[in-house]
GUNUMAR-128716 format. One record per residue (C-alpha): x negated, y negated, z negated. Coordinates in nm, 2 decimals. Example, Ala and Ser with C-alpha at 12.3 -4.5 7.8 and 13.67 -1.06 7.14 Angstrom:
     xx     yy     zz
  -1.23   0.45  -0.78
  -1.37   0.11  -0.71
This chain:
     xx     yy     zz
   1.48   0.19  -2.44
   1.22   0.40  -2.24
   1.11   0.72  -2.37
   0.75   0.82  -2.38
   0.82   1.03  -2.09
   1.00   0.79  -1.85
   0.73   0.49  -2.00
   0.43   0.76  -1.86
   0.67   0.80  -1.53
   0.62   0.40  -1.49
   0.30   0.38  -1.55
   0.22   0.68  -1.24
   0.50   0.48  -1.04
   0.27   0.16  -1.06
  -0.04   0.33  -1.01
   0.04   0.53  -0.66
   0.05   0.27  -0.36
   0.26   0.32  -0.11
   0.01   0.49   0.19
  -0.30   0.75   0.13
  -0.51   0.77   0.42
  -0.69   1.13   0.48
  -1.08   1.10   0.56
  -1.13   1.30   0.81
  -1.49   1.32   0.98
  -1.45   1.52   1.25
  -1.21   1.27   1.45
  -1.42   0.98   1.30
  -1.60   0.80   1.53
  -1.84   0.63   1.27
  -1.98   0.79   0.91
  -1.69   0.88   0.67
  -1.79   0.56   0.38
  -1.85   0.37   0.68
  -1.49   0.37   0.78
  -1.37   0.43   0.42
  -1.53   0.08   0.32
  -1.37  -0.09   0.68
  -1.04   0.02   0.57
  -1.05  -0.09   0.20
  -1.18  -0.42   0.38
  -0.89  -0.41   0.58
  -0.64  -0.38   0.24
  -0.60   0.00   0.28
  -0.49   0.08  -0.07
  -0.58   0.47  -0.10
  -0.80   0.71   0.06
  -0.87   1.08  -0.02
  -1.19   1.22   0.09
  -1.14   1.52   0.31
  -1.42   1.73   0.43
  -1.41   2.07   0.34
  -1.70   2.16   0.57
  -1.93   1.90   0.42
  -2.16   2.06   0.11
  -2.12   1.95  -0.24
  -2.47   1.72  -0.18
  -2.33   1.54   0.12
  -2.00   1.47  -0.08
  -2.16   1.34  -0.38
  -2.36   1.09  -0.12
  -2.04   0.97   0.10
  -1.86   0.92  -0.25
  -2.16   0.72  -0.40
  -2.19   0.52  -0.11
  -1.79   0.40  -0.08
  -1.75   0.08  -0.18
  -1.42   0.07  -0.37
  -1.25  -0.23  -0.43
  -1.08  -0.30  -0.74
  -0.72  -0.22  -0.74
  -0.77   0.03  -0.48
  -0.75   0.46  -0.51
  -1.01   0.69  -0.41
  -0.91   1.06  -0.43
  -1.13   1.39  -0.42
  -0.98   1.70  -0.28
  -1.00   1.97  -0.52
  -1.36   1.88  -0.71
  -1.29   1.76  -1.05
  -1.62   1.77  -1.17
  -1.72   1.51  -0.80
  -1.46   1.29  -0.96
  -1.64   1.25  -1.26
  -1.94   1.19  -1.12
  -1.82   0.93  -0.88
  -1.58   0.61  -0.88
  -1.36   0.84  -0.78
  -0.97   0.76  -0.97
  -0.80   1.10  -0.85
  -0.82   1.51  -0.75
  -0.57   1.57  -0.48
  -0.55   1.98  -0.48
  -0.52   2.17  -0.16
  -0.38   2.51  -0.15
  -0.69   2.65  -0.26
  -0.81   2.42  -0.48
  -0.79   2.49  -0.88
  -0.43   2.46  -1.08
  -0.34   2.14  -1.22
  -0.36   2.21  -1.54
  -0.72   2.31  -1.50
  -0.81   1.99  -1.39
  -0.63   1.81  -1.64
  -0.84   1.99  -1.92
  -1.17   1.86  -1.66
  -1.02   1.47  -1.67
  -0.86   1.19  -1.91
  -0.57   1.09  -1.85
  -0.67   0.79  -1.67
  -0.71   1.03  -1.37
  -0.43   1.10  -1.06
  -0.39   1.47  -1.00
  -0.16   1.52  -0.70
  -0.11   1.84  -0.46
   0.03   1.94  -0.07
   0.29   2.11  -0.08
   0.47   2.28   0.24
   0.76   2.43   0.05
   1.08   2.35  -0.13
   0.99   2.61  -0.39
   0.60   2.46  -0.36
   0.79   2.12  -0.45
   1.05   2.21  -0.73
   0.74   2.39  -0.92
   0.54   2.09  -0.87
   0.67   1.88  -1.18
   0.59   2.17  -1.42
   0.21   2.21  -1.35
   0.15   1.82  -1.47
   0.11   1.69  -1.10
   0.15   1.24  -1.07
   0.23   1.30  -0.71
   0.32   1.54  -0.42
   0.26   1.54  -0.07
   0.48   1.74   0.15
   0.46   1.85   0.54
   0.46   1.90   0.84
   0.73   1.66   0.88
   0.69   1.60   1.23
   0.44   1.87   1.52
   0.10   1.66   1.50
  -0.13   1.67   1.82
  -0.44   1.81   1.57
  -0.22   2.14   1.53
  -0.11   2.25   1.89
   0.01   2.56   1.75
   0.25   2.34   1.51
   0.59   2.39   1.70
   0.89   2.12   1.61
   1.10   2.43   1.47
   0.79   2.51   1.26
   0.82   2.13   1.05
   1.07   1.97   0.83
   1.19   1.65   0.99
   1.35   1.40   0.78
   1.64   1.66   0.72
   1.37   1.82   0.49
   1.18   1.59   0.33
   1.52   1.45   0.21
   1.56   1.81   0.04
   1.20   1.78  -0.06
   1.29   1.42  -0.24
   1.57   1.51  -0.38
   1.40   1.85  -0.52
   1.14   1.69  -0.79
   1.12   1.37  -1.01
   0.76   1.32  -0.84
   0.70   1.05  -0.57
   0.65   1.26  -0.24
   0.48   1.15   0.05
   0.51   1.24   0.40
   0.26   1.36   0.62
   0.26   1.49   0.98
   0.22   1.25   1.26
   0.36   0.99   1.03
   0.39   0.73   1.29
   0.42   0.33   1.15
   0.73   0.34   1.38
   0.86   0.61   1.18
   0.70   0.56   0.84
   1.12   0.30   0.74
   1.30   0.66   0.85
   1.07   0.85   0.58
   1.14   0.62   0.29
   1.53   0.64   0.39
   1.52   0.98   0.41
   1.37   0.94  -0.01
   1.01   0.99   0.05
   0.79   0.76  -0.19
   0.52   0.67   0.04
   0.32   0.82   0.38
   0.02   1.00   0.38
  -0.22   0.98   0.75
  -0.57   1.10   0.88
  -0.58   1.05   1.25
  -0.42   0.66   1.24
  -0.66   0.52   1.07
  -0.97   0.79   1.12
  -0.95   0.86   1.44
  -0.97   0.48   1.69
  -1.26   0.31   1.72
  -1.09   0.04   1.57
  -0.82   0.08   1.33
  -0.72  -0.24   1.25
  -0.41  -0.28   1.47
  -0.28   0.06   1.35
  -0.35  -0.05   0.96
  -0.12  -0.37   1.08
   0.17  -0.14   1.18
   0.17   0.07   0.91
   0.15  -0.21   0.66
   0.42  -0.41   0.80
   0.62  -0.09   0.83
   0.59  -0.07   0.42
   0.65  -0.40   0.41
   1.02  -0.33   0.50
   1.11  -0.15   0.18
């Protein structure tokens, strides 16, 4: 029989999909709900809005203009209070953003708080401040971060240690390819996590098909 814990495990397992896409407006060649609404068109299953340098106004108008789907996650980065006022399902916390169990007294239960991490330790303490999900990188160096050296990221040899660190699903993110999105769930990662795959072409259809036929090999 499940305890209440594990049964409250399940229920996060079968609300997370299995790819977040990061909304990104600066390599966006259209408006950021624009593109959100095209890629929950396109099945896309989760997107966080990130856009640190727009104002609190101009979020509160992308957010009220994305079209969510039913079925479908849209995440805030580090505004509980946007969420609220949105359709928003989820705060996803950045290194600054507020601790999770300050959002959790903000938001029901019905919300997703998730959080990057960069660290094992960042990991391991993870499970203890209430988080649903983590997301962990640099896997891989990513073409946005020249300064990013290989020796500077994980690689599969440490998002395994990342997986096998925490209870939470983890997802991967740093130039998480579709060709090497199967590698990342062998190596024990939950799910991927993107911004310039599906923010960045004009058209991101044919990338969306990669990715999701990549998932579809689990």
């Amino acid at each position: 029989m499940l305890s209440e814990e594990n049964i409250s495990d399940l229920v996060i397992y079968m609300k997370l999909p299995r790819y977040i896409a990061f909304a990104d407006q600066v390599c966006c060649p259209e408006t950021l709900p624009a593109r959100i609404n095209r890629l929950y068109q396109l099945g896309v299953p989760a997107v966080r809005l990130r856009v640190p340098e727009a104002s609190d106004r101009q979020k509160l108008d992308w957010l009220q203009k994305i079209k969510k789907p039913a079925g479908s996650l849209l995440l805030v980065s580090d505004r509980p209070d946007l969420a609220r006022l949105s359709s928003a399902d989820g705060v996803h916390l950045t290194a600054g953003g507020l601790d999770a169990f300050s959002v959790r007294r903000l938001l029901n239960d019905s919300f997703l708080v998730g959080a990057s991490t960069h660290s094992l330790t960042e990991v391991r303490n993870a499970a203890s401040l209430g988080l649903d999900y983590v997301i962990f990188s640099p896997i891989f160096p990513t073409p946005s971060k020249p300064d990013l050296k290989e020796k500077d990221c994980h690689g599969l040899e440490g998002l395994q240690q990342a997986a096998e660190a925490t209870s939470l699903p983890v997802y991967a993110l740093g130039e998480i390819t579709a060709e090497r999105i199967p590698a990342c769930l062998q190596a024990g990662a939950y799910g991927a996590a993107g911004i310039s795959a599906l923010f960045a072409p004009t058209d991101p259809t044919k990338n969306w098909k990669k990715i999701k036929s990549a998932l579809n090999e689990l």
